[in-house]
C-alpha positions as CSV (number, residue, x, y, z in Angstrom):
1,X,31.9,4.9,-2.0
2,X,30.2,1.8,-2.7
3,X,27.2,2.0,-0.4
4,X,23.9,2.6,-2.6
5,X,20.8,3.7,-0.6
6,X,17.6,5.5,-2.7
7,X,14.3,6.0,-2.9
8,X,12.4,4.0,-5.3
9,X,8.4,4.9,-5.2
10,X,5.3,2.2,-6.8
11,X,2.9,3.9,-8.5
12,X,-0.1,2.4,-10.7
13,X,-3.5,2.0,-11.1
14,X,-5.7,0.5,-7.9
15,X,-5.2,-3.1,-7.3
16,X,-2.6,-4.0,-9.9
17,X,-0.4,-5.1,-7.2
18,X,1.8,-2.2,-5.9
19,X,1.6,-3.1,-2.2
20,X,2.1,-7.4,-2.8
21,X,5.4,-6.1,-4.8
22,X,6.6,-4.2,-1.8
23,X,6.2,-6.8,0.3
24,X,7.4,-9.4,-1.5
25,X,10.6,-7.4,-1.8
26,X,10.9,-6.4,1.9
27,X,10.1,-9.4,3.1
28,X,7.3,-8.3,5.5
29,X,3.8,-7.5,5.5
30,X,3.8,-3.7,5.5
31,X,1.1,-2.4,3.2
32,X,-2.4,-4.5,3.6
33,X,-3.3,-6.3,0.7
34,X,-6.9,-7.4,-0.2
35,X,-8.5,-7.9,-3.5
36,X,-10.7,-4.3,-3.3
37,X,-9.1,-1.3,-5.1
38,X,-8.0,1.7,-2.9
39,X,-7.1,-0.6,-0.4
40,X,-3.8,1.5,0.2
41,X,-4.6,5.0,1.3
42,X,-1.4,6.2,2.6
43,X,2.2,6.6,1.5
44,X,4.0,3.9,3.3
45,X,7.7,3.3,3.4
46,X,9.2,-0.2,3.6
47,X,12.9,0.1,4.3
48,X,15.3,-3.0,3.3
49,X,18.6,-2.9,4.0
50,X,22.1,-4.8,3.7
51,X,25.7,-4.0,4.4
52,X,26.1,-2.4,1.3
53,X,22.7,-0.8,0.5
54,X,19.3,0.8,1.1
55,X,16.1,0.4,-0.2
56,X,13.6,3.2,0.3
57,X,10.5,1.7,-1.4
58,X,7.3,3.7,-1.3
59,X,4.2,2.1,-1.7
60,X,1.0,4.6,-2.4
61,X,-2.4,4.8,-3.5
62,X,-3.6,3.4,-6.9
63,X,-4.0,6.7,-9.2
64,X,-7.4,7.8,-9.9
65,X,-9.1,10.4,-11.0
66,X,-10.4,11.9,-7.3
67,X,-14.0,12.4,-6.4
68,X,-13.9,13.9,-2.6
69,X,-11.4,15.3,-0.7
70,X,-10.5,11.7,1.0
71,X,-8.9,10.9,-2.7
72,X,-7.6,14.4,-3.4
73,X,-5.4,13.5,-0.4
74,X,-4.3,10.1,-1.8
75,X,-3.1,11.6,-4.8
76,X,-1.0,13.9,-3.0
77,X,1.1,11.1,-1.5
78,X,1.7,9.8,-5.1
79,X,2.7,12.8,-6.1
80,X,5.1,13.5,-3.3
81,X,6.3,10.0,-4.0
82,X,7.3,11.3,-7.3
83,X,9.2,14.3,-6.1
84,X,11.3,12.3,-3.7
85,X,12.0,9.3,-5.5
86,X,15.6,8.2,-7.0
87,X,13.7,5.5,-8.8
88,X,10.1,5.0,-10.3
89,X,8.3,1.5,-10.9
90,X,5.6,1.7,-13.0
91,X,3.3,-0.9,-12.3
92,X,0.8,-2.8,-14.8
93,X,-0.8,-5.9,-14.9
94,X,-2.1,-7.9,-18.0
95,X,-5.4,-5.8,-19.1
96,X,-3.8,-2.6,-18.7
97,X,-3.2,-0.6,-21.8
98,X,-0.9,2.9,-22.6
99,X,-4.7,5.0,-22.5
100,X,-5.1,3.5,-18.8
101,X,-1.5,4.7,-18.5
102,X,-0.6,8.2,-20.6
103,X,-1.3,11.1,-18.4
104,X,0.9,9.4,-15.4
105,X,3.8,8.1,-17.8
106,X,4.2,11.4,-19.3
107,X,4.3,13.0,-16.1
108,X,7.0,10.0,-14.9
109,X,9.1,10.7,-18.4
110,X,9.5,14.5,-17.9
111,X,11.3,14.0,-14.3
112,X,14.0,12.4,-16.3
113,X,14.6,9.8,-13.6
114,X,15.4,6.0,-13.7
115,X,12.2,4.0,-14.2
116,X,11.3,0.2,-14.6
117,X,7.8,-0.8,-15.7
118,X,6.4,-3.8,-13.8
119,X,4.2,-6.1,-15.9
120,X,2.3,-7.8,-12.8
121,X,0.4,-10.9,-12.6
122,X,2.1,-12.9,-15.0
123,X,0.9,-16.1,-13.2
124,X,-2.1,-15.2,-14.7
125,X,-1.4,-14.9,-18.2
126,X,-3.4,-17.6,-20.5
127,X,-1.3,-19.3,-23.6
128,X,0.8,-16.2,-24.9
129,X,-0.7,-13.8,-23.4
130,X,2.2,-12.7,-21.6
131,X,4.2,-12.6,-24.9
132,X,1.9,-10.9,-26.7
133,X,1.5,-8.0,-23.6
134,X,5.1,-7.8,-23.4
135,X,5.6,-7.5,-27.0
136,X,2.7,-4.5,-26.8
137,X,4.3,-2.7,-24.0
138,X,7.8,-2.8,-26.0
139,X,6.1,-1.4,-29.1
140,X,4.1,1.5,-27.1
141,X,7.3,2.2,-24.9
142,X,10.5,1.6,-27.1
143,X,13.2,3.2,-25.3
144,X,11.7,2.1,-21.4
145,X,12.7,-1.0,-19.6
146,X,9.8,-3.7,-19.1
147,X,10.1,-6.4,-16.7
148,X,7.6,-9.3,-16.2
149,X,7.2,-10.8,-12.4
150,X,4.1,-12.0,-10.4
151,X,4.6,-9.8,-7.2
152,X,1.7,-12.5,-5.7
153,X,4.0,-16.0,-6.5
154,X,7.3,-13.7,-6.0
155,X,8.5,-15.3,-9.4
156,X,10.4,-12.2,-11.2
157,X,11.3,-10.8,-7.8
158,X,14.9,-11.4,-7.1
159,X,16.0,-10.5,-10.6
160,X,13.8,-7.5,-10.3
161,X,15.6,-6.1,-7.2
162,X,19.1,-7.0,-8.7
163,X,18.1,-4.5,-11.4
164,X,16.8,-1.9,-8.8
165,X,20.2,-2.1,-6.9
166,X,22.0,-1.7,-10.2
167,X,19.7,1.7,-10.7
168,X,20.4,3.0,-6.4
169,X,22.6,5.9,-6.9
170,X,25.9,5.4,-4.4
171,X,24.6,7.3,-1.3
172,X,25.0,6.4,2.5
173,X,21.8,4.9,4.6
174,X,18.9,7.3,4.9
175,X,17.7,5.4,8.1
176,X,19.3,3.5,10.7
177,X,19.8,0.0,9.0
178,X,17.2,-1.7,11.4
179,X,14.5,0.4,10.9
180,X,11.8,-1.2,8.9
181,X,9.3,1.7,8.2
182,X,8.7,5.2,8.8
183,X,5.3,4.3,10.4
184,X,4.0,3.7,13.9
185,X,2.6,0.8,15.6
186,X,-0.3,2.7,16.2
187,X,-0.7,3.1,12.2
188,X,-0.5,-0.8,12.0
189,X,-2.7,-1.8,14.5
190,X,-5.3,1.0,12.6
191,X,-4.4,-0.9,9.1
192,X,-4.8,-4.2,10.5
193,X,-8.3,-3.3,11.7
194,X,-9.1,-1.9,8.5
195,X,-7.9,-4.8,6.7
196,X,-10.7,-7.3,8.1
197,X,-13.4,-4.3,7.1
198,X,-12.3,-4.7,3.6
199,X,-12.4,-8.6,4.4
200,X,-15.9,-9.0,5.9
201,X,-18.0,-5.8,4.4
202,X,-19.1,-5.2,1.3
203,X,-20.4,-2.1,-1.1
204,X,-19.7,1.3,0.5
205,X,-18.9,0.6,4.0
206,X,-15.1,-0.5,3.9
207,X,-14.6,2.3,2.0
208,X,-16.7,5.1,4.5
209,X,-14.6,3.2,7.2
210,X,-11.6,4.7,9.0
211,X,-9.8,3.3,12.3
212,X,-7.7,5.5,14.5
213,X,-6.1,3.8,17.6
214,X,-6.7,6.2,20.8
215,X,-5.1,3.8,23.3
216,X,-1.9,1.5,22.7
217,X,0.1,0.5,26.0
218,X,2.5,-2.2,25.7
219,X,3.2,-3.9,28.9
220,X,5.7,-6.8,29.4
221,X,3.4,-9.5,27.8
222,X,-0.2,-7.6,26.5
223,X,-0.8,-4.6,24.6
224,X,-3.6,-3.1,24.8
225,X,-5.9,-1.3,22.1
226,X,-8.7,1.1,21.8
227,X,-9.4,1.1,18.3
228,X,-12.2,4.0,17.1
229,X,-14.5,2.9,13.7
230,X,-15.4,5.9,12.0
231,X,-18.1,5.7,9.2
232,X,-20.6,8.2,7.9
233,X,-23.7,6.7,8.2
234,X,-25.8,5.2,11.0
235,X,-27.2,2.5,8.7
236,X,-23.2,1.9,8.0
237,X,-22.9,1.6,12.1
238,X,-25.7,-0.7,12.0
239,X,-23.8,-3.2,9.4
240,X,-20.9,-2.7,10.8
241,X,-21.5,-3.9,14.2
242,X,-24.0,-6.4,13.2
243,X,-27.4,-8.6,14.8
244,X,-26.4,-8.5,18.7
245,X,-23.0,-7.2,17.6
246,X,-21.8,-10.5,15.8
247,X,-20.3,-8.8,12.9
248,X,-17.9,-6.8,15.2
249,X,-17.2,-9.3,17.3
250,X,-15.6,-11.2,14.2
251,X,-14.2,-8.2,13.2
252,X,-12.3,-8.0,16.9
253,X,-11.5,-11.5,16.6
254,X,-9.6,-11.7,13.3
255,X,-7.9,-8.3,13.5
256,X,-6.5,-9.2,17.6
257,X,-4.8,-12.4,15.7
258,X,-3.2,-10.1,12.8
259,X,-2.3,-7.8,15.8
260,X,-1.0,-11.1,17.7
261,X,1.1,-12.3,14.7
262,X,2.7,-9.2,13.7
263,X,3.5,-7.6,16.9
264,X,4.4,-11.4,18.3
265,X,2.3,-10.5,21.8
266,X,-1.3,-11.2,23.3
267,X,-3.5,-8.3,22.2
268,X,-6.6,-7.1,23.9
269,X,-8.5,-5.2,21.5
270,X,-11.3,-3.2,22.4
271,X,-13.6,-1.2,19.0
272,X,-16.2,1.4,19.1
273,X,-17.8,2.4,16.2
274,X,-18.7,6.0,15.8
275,X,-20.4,7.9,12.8
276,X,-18.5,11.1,11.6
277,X,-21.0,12.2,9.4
278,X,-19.3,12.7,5.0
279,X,-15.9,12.8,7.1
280,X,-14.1,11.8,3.3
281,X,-15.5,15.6,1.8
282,X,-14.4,17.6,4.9
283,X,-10.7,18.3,5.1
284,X,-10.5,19.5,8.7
285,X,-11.7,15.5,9.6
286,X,-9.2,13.8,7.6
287,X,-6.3,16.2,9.2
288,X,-6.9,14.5,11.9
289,X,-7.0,10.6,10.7
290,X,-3.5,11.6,9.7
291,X,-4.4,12.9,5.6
């Protein structure tokens, strides 16, 4: 058999780039990407496929040390990523160092499987910078491969997914080969709205926030949306929505021309914003936003 098919799981520290590489290697905007950490709260599957392979990447919540139960249930999709995965890339960017690093990599090393560590963000790197963190990484990890690419320029990409095709065990597709991801619509139009709440709030409230879609009916040339805003306090409510409603209004506004662009069809988008009081402590709400 040649066919190779496998899944290859991103895991790393919050905002060193995990969901950028993903999408840079499937070609499509799959996982949100903004500049706050725990942006990605979900495991998410981006499926790329050719005639002779498929990629299974998983892209998952930057490991931390969890707080409340909204983060205990992150870290459970990283470690199921683990359990599944044919493949492991370890991602890093320039400041990160082996302390940031050893509780995760000696977890990683014990599964015996295939791994690559990702030095991110090279576009970045000042004089020899990136030299000099290379050179670190190959003296802390002597017997792991190391390769450099900036996920955000897609310089490092192509030769890094060579590699990662080299590494697929021989296998036949997982999925049908024009499936992109394992998640719904629903889930993007949800993401996309929570996208623009890490775009246009600050301090806590993106991160009380959650969106769940109640209402999605595609019809020959609209769909429509009832998006639900979820935070936990009613001075949150109060910021969210804004003087006269102004902040949600933008809100709507840029999230109906993400929806627009990635579904390619008019969207009318309709929000209400709701407070669910601590819903990140209580496990019984977060079973139901899909955690």
């Amino acid at each position: 058999m040649k066919h190779r098919a496998g899944f290859i799981s991103i895991v790393g520290r919050p905002n060193v780039g995990k969901s950028t590489l993903m999408n840079a290697i499937i070609g499509q905007q799959l996982s949100i990407t903004t500049p706050k950490a725990q942006t990605t709260r979900h495991r998410i599957f981006g499926i790329l496929s050719g005639d002779d392979f498929q990629m299974v990447y998983s892209d998952t919540p930057g490991i931390l040390e969890p707080q409340y139960e909204l983060q205990k249930s992150m870290m459970h999709f990283v470690r199921s990523a683990l359990e599944d995965a044919d493949l492991i890339l370890v991602m890093m960017e320039l400041d990160d160092k082996l302390a940031n690093y050893h509780d995760i990599i000696n977890r990683i090393l014990k599964l015996n499987l295939p791994t690559l560590f990702i030095l991110n963000k090279v576009d970045l790197g000042k004089g020899s910078q990136v030299h000099d963190k290379l050179a670190y990484w190959k003296e802390q990890l002597p017997d792991q491969e190391i390769i450099t690419v900036s996920a955000l320029k897609k310089s490092g990409v192509d030769a890094l997914f060579n590699r990662i095709l080299e590494l697929l065990p021989k296998h036949p597709a997982y999925f049908p080969k024009d499936e992109l991801t394992d998640k719904s619509a629903r889930f993007f139009a949800s993401e996309m709205v929570r996208a623009n709440i890490l775009a246009l709030y600050h301090q806590e409230v993106p991160y009380a926030s959650e969106v769940s879609i109640t209402e999605f009916i595609e019809e020959e040339n609209i769909i429509r949306v009832r998006a639900e805003i979820y935070v936990e306090r009613d001075s949150q409510k109060g910021i969210l929505i804004g003087k006269g409603g102004s902040q949600l209004k933008k809100l709507g506004q840029n999230a109906r021309l993400d929806m627009e662009a990635f579904f390619g069809k008019k969207i009318f988008l309709e929000q209400h914003v709701k407070v669910e009081k601590d819903w990140r402590k209580k496990s019984d709400k977060l079973k139901r936003f899909g955690y």
